[in-house]
Every structure is written in structure tokens, then in C-alpha cells.
C-alpha positions, 0 to 999 in steps of 0.5 A: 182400662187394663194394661195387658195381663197386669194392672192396678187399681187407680184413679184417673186423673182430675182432669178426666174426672172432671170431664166425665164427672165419675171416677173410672178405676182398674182391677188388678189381676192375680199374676203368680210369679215364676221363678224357674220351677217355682210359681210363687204367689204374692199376699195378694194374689192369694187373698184374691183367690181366697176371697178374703184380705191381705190380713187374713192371708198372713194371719193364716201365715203366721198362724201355720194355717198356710207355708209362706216365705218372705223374699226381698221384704214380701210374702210369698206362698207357692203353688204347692203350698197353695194346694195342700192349704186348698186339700185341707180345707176340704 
């Protein structure tokens, strides 16, 4: 079931599971975060483009591979930080 544009994966409650006998569960969306002019991406979101975990997504951060920048104790990687990590690669 998805919730507008964002959702995250979960259970459904017991009582429904019981009832249906298999548990149903969501997928959550990548969702950039604007911030003015800013679009910034969660850890997340990244690995979800990628195709790769959240741990590569910050080993490639710690390692210099990728820029990214710790806001309010989360990583974060802008959208042109995005691209020039995309322009490597290739």
C-alpha cells in the first residue's frame, strides 16, 4: 500500500496477517530533499539508485569516491555531487 509519494517498508499488523496468512509490506520511494536550491539525497536514496547498500553508499563517502555532507546527524549527497560521481564512473 503506498502513502502518496513517500512510504516505508513494514509489516502489517497481526491481526491482518492472521487473516490473510501472508505479510504484505510497502516500498519506499526514493524522495530527494529540496532545500531552496539545493536538492540533496538521503544515504538511502542514493543506494537505491546505485543498486548497492546503505554501507557502500558511505564507505564510497568516507573513501572520496562520492562528496557528502552530515546535516542534523544524516548523511547527505547533492545532486551535483550525484552527477560528477555518475561522470566518473563512465
Amino acid at each position: 500500500m503506498v502513502d502518496g509519494d513517500i512510504c516505508s517498508i513494514r509489516s502489517v499488523d497481526k491481526e491482518e496477517e492472521s487473516l490473510t496468512g501472508r505479510q504484505e509490506t510497502e516500498v519506499r520511494k526514493t524522495m530527494p530533499t529540496i532545500v531552496k536550491d539545493l536538492t540533496l539525497y538521503s544515504v538511502f536514496d542514493v543506494s537505491r539508485l546505485l543498486n548497492v547498500t546503505t554501507v557502500s553508499v558511505r564507505n564510497y563517502i568516507k573513501q572520496g569516491h562520492l562528496n557528502g555532507q552530515k546535516l542534523m546527524g544524516r548523511w547527505f549527497v547533492t545532486e551535483d555531487d550525484l552527477n560528477i560521481f555518475f561522470e566518473r564512473l563512465m
